[in-house]
C-alpha positions in Angstrom: -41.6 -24.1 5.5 -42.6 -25.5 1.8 -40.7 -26.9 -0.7 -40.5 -27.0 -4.4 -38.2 -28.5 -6.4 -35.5 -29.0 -3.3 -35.5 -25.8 -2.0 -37.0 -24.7 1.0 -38.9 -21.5 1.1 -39.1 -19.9 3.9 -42.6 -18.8 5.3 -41.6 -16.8 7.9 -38.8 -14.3 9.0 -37.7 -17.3 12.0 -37.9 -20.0 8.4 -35.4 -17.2 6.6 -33.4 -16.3 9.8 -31.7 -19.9 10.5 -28.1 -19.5 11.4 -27.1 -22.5 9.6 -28.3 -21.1 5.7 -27.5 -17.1 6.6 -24.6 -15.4 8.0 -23.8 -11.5 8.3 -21.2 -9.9 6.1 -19.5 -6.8 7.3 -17.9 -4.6 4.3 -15.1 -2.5 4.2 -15.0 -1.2 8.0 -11.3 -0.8 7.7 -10.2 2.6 9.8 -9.2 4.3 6.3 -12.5 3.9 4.7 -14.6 4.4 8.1 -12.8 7.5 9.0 -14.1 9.2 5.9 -17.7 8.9 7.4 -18.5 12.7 8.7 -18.6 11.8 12.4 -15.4 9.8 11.8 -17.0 6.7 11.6 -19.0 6.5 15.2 -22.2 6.1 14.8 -21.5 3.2 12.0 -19.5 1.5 14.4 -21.8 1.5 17.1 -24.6 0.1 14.7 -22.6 -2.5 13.3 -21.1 -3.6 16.5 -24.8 -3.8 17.6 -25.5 -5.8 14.6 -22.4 -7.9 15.5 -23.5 -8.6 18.9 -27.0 -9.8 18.0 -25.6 -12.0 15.3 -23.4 -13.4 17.8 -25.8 -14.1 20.3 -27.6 -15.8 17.7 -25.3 -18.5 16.3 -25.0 -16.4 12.8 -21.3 -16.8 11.6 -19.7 -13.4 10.9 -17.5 -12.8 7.8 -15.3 -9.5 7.2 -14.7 -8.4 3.5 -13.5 -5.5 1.9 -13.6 -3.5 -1.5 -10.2 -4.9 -3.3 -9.3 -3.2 -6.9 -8.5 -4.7 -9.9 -5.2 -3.9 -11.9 -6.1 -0.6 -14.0 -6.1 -2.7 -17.3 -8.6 -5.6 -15.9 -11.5 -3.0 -14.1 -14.4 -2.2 -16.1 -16.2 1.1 -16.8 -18.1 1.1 -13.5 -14.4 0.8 -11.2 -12.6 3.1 -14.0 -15.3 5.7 -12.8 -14.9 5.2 -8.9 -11.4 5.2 -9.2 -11.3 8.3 -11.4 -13.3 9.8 -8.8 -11.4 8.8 -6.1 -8.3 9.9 -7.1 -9.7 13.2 -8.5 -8.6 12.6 -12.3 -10.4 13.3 -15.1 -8.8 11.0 -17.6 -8.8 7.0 -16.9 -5.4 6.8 -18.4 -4.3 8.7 -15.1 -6.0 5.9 -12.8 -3.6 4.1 -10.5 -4.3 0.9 -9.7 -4.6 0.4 -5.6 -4.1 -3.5 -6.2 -1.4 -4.9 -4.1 -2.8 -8.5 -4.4 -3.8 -10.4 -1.6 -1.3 -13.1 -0.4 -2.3 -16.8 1.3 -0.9 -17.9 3.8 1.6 -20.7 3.1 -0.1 -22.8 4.8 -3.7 -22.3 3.0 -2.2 -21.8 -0.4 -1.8 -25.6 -1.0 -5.6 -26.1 0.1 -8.1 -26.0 -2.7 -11.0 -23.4 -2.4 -14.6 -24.1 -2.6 -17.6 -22.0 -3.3 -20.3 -21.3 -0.9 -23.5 -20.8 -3.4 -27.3 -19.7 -2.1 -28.9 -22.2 -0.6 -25.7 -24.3 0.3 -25.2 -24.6 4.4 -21.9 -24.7 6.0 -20.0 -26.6 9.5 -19.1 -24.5 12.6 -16.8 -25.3 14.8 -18.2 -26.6 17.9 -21.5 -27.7 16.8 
């Protein structure tokens, strides 16, 4: 691996592939959203739970997300236009927001939050 100006660049796929600067993200694979798929979701599942599996086996940390809306009055043109076509209007005035917020635990709410940026490396449990 070489290096310029502190960053390592990777030379290789194994370089790029280290478990302790990547991790796999798994978007919205909620039932509602995987249902929609046409064979009800199946085949995604099995790929991603592949996916999951190798990750695993690897030492790669594994982080769920999924899509969250903004309040109608905060989303810009792109979300006004998914949302409008979502919901199957054809005026954004008639968009309703799908934000319910997301609540902390009590117990994390008091804890400050950080930012992981590229390039930064995280601690796992257990090693």
């Amino acid at each position: 691996m070489r290096q310029r100006f502190s960053l390592d660049i990777p030379e290789t796929l194994e370089d790029a592939c280290d478990p302790a600067m990547m991790a796999v993200i798994v978007y919205d694979m909620q039932a509602g959203v995987v249902r929609q798929l046409p064979d009800g979701g199946a085949e995604a599942v099995e790929r991603v739970s592949r996916v999951l599996t190798a990750a695993r086996a690897g030492g790669y940390p594994v982080f769920f997300t999924r899509h969250m809306s903004l309040p109608a009055r905060l989303m810009g043109a792109a979300q006004l236009r998914t949302a409008m076509a979502w919901q199957h209007v054809d005026d954004p005035e008639k968009v309703q927001s799908q934000c319910r917020g997301v609540r902390v635990l009590r117990r994390l709410s008091r804890v400050s939050v950080g930012v992981l940026r590229a390039g930064d490396s995280w601690r796992r449990r257990g090693r």
